[in-house]
The first five atom37 places (N, CA, C, CB, O) and aatype in JSON, in Angstrom:
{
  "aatype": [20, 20, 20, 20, 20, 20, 20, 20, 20, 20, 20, 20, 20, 20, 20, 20, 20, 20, 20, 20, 20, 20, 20, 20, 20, 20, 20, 20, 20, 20, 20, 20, 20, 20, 20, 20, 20, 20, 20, 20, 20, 20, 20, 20, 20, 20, 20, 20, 20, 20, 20, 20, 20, 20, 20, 20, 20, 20, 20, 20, 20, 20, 20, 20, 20, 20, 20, 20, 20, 20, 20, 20, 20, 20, 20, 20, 20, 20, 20, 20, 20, 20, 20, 20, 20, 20, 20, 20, 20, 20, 20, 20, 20, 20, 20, 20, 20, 20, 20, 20, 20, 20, 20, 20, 20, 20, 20, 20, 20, 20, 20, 20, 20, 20, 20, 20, 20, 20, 20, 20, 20, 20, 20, 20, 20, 20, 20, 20, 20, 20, 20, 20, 20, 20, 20],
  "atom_mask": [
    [1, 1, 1, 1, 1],
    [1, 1, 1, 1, 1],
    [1, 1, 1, 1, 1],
    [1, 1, 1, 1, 1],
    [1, 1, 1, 1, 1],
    [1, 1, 1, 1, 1],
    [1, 1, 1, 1, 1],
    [1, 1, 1, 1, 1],
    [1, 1, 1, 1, 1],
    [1, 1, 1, 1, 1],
    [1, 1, 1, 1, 1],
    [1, 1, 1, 1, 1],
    [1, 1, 1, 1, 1],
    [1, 1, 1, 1, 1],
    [1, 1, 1, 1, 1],
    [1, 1, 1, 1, 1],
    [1, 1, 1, 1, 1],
    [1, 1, 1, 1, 1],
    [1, 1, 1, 1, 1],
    [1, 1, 1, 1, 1],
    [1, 1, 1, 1, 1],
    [1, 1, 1, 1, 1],
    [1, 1, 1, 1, 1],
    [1, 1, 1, 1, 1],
    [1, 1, 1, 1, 1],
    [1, 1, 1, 1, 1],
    [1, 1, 1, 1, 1],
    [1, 1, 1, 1, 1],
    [1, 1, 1, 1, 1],
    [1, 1, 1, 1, 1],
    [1, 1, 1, 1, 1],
    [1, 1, 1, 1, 1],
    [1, 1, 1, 1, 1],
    [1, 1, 1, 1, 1],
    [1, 1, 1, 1, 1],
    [1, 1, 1, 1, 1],
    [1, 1, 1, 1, 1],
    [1, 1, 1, 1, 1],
    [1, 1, 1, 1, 1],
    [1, 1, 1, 1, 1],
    [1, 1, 1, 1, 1],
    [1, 1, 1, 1, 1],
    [1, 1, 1, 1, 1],
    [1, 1, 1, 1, 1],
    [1, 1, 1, 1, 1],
    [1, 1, 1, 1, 1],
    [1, 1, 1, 1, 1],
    [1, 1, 1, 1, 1],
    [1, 1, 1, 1, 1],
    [1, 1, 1, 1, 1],
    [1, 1, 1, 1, 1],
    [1, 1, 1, 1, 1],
    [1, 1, 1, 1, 1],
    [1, 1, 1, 1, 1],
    [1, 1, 1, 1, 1],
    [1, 1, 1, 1, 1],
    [1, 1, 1, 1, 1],
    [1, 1, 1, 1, 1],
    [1, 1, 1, 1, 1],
    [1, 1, 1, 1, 1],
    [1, 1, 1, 1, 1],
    [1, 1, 1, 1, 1],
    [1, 1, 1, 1, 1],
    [1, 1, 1, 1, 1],
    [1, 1, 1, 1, 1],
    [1, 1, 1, 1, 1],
    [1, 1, 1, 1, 1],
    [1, 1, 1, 1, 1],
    [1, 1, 1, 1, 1],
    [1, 1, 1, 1, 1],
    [1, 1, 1, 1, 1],
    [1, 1, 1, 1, 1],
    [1, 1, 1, 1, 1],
    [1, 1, 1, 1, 1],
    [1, 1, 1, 1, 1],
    [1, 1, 1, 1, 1],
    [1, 1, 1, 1, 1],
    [1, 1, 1, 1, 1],
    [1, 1, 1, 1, 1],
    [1, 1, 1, 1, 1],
    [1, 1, 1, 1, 1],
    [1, 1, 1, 1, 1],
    [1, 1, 1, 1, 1],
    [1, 1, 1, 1, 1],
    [1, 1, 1, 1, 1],
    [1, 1, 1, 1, 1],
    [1, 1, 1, 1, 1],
    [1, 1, 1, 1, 1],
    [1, 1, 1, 1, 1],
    [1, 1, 1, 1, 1],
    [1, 1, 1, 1, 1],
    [1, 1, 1, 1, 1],
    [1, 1, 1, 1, 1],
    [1, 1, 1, 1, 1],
    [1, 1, 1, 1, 1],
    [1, 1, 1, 1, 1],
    [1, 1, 1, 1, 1],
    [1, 1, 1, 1, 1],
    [1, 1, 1, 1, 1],
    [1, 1, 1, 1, 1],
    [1, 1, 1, 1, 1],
    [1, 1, 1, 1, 1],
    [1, 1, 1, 1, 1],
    [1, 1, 1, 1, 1],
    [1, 1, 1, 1, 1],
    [1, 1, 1, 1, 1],
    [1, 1, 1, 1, 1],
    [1, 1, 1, 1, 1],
    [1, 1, 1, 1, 1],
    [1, 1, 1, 1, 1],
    [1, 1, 1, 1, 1],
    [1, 1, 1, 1, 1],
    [1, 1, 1, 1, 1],
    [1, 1, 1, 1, 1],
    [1, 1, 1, 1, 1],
    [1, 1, 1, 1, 1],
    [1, 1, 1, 1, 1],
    [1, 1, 1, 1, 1],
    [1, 1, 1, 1, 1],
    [1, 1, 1, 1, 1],
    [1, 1, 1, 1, 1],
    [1, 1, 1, 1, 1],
    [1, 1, 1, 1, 1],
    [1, 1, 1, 1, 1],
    [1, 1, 1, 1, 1],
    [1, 1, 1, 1, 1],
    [1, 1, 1, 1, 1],
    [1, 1, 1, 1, 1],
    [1, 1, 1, 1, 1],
    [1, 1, 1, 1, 1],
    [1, 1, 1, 1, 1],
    [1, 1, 1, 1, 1],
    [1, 1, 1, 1, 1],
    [1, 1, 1, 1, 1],
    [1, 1, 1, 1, 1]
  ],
  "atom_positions": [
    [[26.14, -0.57, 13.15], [25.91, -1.4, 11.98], [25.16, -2.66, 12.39], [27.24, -1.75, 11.3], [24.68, -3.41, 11.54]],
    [[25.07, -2.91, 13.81], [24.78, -4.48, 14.14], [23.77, -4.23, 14.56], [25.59, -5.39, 15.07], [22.8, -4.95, 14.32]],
    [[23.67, -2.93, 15.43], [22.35, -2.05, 16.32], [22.71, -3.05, 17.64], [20.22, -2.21, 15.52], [21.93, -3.91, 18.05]],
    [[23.91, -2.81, 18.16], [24.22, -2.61, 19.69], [25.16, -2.2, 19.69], [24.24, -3.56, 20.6], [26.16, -2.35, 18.97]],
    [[24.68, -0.98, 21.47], [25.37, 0.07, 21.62], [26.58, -0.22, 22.49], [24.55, 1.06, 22.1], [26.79, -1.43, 22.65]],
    [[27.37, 0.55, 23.04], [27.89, 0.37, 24.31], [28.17, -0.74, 25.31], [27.3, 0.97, 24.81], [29.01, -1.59, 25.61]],
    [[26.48, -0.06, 25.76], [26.25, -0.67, 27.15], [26.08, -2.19, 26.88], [24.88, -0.03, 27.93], [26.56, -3.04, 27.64]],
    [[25.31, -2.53, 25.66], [24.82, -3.75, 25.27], [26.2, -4.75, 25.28], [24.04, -3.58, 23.77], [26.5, -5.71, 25.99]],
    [[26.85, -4.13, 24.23], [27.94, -4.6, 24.02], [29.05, -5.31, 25.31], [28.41, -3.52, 23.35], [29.73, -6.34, 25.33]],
    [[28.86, -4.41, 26.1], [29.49, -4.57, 27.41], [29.22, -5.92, 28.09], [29.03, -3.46, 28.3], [29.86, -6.95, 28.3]],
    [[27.99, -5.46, 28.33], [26.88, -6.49, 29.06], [27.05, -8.3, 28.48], [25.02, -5.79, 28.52], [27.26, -9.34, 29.1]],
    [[26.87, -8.07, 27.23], [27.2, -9.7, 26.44], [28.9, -9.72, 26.5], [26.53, -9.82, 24.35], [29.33, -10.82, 26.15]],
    [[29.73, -8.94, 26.79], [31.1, -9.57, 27.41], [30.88, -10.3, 28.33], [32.06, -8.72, 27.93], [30.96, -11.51, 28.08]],
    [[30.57, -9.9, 29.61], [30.76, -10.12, 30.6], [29.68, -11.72, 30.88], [30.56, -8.72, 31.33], [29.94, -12.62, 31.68]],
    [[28.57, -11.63, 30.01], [28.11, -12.83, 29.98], [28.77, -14.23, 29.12], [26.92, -12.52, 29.59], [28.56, -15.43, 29.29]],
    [[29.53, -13.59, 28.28], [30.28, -13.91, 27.6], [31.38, -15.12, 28.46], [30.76, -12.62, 27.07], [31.69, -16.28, 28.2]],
    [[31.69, -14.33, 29.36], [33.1, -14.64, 30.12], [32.67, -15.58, 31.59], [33.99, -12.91, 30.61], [33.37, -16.38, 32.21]],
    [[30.89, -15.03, 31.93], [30.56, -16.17, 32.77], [30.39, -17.91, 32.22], [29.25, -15.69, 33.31], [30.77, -18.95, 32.77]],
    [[29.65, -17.67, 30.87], [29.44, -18.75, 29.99], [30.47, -19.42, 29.68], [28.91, -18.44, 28.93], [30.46, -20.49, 30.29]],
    [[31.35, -19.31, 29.02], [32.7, -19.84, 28.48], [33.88, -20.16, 29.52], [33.25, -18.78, 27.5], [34.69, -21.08, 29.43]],
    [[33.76, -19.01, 30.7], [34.81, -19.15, 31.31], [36.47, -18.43, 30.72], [34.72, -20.57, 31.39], [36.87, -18.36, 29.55]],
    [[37.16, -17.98, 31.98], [38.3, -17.56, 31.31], [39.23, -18.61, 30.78], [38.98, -16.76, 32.14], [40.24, -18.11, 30.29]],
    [[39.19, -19.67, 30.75], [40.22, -21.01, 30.07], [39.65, -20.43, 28.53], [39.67, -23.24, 30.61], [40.48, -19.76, 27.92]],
    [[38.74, -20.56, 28.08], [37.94, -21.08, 26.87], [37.66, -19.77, 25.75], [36.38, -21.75, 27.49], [37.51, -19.75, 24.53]],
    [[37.68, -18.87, 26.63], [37.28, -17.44, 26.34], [38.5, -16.79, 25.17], [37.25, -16.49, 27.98], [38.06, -16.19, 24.18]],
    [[40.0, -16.95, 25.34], [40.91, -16.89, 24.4], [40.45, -17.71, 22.8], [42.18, -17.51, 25.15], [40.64, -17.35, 21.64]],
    [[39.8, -18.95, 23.38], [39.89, -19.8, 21.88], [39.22, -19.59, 21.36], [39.85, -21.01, 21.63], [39.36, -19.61, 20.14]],
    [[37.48, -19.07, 22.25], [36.68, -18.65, 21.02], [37.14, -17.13, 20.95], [34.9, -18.88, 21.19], [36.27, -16.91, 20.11]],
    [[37.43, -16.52, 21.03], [38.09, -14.94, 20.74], [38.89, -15.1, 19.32], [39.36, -14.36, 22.15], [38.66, -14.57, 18.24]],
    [[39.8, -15.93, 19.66], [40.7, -16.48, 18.15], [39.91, -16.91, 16.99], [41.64, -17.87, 18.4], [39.97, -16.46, 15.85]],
    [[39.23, -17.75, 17.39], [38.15, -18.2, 16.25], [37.02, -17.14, 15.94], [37.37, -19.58, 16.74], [36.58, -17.13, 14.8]],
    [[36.54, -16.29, 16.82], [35.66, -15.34, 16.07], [36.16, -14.08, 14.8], [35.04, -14.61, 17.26], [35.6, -13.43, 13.91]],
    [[37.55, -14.25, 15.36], [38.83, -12.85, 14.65], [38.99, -13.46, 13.41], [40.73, -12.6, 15.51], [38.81, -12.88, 12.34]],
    [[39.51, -15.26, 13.64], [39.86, -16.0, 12.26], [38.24, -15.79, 11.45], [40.41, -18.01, 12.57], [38.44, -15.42, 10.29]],
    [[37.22, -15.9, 11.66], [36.13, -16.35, 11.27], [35.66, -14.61, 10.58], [35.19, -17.23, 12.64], [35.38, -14.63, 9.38]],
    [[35.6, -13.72, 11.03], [35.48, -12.15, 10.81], [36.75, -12.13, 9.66], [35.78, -11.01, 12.47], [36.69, -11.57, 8.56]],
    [[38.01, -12.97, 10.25], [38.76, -12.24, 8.6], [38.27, -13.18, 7.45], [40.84, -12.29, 8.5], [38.04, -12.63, 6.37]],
    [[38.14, -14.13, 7.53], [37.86, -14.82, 6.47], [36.38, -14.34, 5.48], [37.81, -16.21, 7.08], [36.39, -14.69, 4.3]],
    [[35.17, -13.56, 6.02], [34.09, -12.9, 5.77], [34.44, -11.7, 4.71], [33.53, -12.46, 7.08], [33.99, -11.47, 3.59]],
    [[35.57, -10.9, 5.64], [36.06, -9.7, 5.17], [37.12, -10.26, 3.69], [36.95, -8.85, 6.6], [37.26, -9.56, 2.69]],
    [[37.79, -11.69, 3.86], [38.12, -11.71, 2.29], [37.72, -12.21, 1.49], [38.97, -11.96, 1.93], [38.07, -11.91, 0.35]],
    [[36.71, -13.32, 1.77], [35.66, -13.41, 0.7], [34.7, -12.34, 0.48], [34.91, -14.52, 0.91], [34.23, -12.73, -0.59]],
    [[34.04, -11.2, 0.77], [33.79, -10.41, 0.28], [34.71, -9.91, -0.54], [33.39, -9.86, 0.95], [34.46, -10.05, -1.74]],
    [[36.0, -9.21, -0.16], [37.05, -8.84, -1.02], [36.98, -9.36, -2.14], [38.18, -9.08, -0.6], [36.52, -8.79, -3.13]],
    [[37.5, -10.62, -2.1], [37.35, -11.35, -3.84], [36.51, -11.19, -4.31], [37.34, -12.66, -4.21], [36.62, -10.8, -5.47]],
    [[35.15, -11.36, -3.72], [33.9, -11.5, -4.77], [33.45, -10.33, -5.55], [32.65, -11.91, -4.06], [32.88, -10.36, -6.64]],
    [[33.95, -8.8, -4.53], [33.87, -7.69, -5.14], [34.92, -7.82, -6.71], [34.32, -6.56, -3.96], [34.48, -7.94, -7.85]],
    [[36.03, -7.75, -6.41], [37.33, -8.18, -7.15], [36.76, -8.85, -8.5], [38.34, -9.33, -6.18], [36.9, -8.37, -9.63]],
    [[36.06, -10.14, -8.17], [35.79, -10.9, -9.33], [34.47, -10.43, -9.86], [35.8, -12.39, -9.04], [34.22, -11.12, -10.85]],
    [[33.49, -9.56, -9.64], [32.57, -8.77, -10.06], [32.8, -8.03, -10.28], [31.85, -8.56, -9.68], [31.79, -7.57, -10.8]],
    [[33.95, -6.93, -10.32], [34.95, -5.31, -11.2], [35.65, -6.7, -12.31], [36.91, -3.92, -9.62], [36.08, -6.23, -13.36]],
    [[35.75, -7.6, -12.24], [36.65, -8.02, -13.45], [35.74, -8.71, -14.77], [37.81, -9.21, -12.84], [35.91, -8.63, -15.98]],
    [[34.71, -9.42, -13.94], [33.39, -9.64, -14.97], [32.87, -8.49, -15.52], [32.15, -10.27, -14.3], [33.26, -8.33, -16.68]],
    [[32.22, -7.72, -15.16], [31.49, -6.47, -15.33], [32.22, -5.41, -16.17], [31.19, -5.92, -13.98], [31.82, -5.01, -17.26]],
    [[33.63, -4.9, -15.36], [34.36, -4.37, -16.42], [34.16, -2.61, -15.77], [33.6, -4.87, -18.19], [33.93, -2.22, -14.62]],
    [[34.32, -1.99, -16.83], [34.25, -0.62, -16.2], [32.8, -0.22, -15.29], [34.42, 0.42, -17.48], [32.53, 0.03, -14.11]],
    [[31.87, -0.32, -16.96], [30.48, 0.07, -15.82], [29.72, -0.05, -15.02], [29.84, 0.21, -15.87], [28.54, 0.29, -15.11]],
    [[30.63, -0.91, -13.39], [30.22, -1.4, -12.85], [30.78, 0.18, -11.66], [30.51, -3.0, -12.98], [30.36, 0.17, -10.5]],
    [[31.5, 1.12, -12.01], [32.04, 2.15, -11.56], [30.86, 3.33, -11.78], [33.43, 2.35, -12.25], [30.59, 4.17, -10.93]],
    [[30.21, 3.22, -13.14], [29.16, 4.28, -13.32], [28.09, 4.04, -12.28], [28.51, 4.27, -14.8], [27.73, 5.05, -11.68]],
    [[27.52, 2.89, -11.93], [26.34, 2.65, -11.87], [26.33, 3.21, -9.92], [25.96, 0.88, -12.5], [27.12, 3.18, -8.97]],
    [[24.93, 3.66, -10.21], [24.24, 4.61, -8.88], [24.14, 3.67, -7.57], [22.46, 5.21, -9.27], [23.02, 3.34, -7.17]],
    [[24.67, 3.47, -7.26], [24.27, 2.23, -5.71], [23.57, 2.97, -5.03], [25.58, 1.6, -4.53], [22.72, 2.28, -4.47]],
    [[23.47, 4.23, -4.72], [22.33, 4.95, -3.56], [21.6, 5.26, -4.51], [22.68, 6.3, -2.48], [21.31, 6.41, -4.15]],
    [[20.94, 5.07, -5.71], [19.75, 5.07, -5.99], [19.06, 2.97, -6.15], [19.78, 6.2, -7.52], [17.92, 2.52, -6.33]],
    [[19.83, 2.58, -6.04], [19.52, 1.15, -6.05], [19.17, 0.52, -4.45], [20.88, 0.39, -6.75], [18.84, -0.65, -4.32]],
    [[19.31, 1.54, -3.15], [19.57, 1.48, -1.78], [17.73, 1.08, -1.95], [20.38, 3.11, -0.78], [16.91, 1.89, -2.39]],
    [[17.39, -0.41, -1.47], [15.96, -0.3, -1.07], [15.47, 0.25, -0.03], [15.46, -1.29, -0.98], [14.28, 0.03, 0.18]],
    [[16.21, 1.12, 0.94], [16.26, 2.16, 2.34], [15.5, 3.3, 1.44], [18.17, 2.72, 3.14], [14.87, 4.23, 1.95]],
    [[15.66, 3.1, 0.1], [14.98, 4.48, -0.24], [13.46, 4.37, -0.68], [15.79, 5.19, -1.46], [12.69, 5.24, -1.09]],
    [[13.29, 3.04, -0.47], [11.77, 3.14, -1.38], [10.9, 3.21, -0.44], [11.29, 1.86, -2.41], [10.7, 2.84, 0.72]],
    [[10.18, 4.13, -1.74], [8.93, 4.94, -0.93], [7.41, 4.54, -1.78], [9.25, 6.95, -1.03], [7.05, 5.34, -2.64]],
    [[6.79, 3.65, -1.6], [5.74, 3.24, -2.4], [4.69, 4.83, -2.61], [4.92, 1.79, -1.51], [4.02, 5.1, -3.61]],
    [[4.8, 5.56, -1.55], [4.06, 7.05, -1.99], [4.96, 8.06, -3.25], [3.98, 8.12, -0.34], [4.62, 8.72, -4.24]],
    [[6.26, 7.73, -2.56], [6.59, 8.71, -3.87], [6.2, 7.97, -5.24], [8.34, 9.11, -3.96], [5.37, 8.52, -5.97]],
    [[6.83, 6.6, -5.67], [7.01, 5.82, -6.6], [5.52, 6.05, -7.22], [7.52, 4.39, -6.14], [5.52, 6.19, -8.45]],
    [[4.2, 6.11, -6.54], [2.93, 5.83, -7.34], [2.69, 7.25, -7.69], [1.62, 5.04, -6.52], [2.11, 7.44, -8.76]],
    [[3.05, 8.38, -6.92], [2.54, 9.74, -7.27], [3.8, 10.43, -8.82], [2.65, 10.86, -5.43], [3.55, 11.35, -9.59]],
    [[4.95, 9.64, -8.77], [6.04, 9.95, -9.85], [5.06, 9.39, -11.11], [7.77, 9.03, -9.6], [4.9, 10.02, -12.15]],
    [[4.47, 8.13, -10.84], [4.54, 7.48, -11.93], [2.74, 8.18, -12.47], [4.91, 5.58, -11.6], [2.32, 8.14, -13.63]],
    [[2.22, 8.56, -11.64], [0.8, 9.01, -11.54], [1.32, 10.56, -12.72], [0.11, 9.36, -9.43], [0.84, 10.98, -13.77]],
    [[2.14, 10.88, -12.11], [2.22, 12.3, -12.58], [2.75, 12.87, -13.76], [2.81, 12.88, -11.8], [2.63, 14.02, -14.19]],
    [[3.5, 11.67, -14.33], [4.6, 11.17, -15.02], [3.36, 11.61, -16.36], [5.32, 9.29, -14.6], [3.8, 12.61, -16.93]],
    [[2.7, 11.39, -16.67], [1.89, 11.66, -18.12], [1.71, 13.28, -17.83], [0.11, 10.66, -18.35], [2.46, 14.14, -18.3]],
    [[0.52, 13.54, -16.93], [0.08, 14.57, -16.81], [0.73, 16.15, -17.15], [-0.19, 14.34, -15.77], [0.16, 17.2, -17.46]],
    [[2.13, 15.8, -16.96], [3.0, 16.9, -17.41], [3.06, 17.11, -19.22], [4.57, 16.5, -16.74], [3.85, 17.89, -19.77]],
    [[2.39, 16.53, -19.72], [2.39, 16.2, -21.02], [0.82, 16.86, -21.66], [2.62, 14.47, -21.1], [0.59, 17.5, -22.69]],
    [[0.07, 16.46, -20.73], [-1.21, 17.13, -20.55], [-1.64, 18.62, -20.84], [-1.43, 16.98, -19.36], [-2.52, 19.16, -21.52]],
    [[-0.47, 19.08, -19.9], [-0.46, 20.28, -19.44], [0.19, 21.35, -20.44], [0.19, 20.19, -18.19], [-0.02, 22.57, -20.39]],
    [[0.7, 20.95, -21.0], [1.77, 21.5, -22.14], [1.02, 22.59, -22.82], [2.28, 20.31, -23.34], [0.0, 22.31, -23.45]],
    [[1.47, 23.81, -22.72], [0.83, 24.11, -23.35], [0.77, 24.38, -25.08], [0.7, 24.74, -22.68], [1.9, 24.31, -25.56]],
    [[-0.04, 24.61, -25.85], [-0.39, 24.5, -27.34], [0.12, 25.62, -28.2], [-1.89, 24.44, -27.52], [-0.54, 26.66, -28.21]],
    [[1.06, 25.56, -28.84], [1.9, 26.35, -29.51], [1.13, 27.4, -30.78], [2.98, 25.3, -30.07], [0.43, 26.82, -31.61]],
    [[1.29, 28.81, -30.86], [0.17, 28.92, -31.75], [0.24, 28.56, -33.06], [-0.23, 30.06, -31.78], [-0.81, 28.81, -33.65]],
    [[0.97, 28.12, -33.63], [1.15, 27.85, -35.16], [0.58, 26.44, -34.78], [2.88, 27.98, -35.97], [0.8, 25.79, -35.81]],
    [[-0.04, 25.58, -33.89], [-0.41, 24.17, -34.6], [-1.71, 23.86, -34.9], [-0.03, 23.07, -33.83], [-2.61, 24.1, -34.1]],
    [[-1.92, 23.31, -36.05], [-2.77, 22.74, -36.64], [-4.44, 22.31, -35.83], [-1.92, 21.68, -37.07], [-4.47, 21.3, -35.12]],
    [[-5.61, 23.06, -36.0], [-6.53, 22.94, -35.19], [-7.6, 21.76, -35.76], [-7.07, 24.33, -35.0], [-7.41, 21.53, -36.96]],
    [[-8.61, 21.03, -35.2], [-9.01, 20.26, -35.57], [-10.01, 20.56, -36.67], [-9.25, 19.69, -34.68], [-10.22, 21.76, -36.77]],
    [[-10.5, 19.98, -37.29], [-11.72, 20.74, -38.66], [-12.85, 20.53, -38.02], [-11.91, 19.92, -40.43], [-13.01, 19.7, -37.13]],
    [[-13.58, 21.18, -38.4], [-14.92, 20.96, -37.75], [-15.73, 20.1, -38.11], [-15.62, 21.9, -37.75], [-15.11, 19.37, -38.88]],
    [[-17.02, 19.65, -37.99], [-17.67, 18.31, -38.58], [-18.16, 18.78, -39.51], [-18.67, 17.5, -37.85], [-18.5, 19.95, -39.42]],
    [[-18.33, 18.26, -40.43], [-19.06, 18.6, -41.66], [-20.11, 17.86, -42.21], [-18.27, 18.67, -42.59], [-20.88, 18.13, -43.13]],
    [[-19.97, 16.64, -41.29], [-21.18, 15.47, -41.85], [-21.97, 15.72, -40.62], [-20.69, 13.55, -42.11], [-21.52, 15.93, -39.5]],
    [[-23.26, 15.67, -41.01], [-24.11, 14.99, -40.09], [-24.18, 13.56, -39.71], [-25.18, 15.22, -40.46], [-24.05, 12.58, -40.43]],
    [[-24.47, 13.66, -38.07], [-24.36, 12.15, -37.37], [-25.52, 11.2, -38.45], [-25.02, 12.21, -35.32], [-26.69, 11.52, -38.62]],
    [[-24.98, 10.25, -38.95], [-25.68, 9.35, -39.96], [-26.68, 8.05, -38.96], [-24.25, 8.54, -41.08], [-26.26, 7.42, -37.98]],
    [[-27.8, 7.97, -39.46], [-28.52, 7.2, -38.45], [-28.71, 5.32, -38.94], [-30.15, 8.11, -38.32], [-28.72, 4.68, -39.99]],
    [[-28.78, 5.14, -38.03], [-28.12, 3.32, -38.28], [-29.26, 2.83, -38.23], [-27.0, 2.39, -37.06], [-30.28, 3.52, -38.13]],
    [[-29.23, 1.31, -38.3], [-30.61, 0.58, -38.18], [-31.56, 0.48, -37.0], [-30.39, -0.66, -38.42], [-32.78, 0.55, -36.86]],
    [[-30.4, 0.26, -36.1], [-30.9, 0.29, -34.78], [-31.56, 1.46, -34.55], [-29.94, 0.12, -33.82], [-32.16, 1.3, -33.49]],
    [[-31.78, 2.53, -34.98], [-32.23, 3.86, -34.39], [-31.09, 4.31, -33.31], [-33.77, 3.71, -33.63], [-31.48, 4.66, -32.2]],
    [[-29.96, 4.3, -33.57], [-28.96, 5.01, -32.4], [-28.26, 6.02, -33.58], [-27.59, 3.7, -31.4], [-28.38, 5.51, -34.7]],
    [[-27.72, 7.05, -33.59], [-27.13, 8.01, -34.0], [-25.63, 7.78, -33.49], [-27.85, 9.23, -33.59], [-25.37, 7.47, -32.33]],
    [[-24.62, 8.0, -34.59], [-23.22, 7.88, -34.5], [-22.57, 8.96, -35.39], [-22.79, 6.47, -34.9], [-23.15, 9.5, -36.34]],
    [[-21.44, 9.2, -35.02], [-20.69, 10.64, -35.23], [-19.43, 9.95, -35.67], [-20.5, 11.8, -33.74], [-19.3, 8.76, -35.36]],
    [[-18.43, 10.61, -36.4], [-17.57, 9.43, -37.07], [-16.15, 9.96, -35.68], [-17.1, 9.72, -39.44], [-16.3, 11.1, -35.22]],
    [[-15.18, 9.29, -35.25], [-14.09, 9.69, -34.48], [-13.71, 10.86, -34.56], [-13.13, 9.06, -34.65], [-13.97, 11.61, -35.5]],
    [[-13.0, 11.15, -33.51], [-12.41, 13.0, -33.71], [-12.79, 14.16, -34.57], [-11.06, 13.09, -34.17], [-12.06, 15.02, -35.06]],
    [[-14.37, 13.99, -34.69], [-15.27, 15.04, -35.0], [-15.69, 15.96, -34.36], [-16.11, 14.72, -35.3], [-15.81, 15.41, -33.27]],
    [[-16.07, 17.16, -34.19], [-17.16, 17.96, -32.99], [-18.53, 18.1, -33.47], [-16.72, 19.6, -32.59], [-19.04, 18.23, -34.59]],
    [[-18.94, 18.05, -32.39], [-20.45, 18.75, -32.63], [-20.75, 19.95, -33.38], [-21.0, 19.12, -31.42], [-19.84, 20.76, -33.18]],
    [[-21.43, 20.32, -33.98], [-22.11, 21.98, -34.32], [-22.75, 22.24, -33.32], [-23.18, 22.26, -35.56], [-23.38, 21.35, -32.75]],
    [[-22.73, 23.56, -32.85], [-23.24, 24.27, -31.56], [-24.93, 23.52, -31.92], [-23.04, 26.45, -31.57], [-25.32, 23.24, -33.06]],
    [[-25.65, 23.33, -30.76], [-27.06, 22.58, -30.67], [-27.43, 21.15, -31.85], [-28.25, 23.92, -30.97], [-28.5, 20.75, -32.31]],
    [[-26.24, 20.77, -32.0], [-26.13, 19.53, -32.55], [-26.3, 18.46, -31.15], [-24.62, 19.43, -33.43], [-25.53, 18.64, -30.21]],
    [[-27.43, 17.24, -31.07], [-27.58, 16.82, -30.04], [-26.38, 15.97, -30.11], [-28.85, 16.32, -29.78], [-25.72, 15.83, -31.14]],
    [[-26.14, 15.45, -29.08], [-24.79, 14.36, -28.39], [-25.45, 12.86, -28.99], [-24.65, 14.35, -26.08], [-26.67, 12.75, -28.88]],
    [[-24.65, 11.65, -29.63], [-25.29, 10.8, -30.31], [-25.25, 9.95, -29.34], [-24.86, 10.42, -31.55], [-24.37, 9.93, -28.47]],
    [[-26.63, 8.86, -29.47], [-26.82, 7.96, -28.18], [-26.91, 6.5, -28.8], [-28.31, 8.38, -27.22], [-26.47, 6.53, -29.94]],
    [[-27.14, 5.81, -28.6], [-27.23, 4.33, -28.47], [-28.6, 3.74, -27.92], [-26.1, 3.89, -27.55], [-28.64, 3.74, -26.69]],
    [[-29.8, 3.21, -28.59], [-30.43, 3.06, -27.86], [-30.25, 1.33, -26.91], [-31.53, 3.49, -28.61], [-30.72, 0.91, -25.86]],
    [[-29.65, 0.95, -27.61], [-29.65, -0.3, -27.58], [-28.27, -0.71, -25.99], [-29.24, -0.81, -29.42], [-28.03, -1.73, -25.34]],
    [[-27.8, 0.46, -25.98], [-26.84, 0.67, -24.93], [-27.36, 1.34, -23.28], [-25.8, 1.68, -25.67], [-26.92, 1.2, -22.14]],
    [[-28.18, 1.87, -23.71], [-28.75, 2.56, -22.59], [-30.43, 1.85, -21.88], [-28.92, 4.2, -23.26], [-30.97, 2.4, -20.92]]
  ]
}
């Protein structure tokens, strides 16, 4: 949990015990134990007094999906990338409603550019309308 092993552990005793000395070595031992319990019960309470604020659904809620050990900026952009596309894909049921076809001709403006009204189609060799003033 601290990320030292064993050997490590060992090793800072024994430096431990050159530094301090064996007189001194009991008192800070006592004080690190007093100082570790006191950590361990203020956490306690604070958990305690956050189940008593919060209330039940503080029991539902996912803590290993809230773990930031899990984030993955590749998954997160390809979920959210992909996240429409499945919608895309759907496929088209046969009873629904197909679009009408155009029935007006593209009406020509002042400018000399040709315009087609929204969610219209073309007639087969109907040219594509341009803009001259855009191009």
């Amino acid at each position: 949990m601290v990320g030292i092993n064993g050997p490590e552990f060992v090793v800072l005793a024994i430096i431990a015990v050159v530094v301090l000395g064996p007189e001194r070595l009991p008192e800070y031992a006592a004080q690190l134990a007093r100082l570790v319990r006191g950590l361990k019960r203020m956490a306690t309470d604070a958990r305690e007094q956050l189940r008593e604020e919060v209330g039940p659904e503080l029991d539902e809620v996912d803590w290993r999906k809230l773990d930031p050990r899990q984030y993955d900026p590749r998954r997160i952009i390809k979920d959210a990338l992909l996240d429409d596309i499945e919608d895309v894909f759907k496929p088209v049921s046969p009873g629904a409603p197909k679009a009408a076809p155009a029935t007006t001709p593209p009406t020509p403006t002042p400018g000399g550019s040709r315009s087609v009204p929204v969610g219209t189609r073309l007639r087969a060799g109907q040219p594509a309308p341009y803009d001259l003033e855009a191009t």
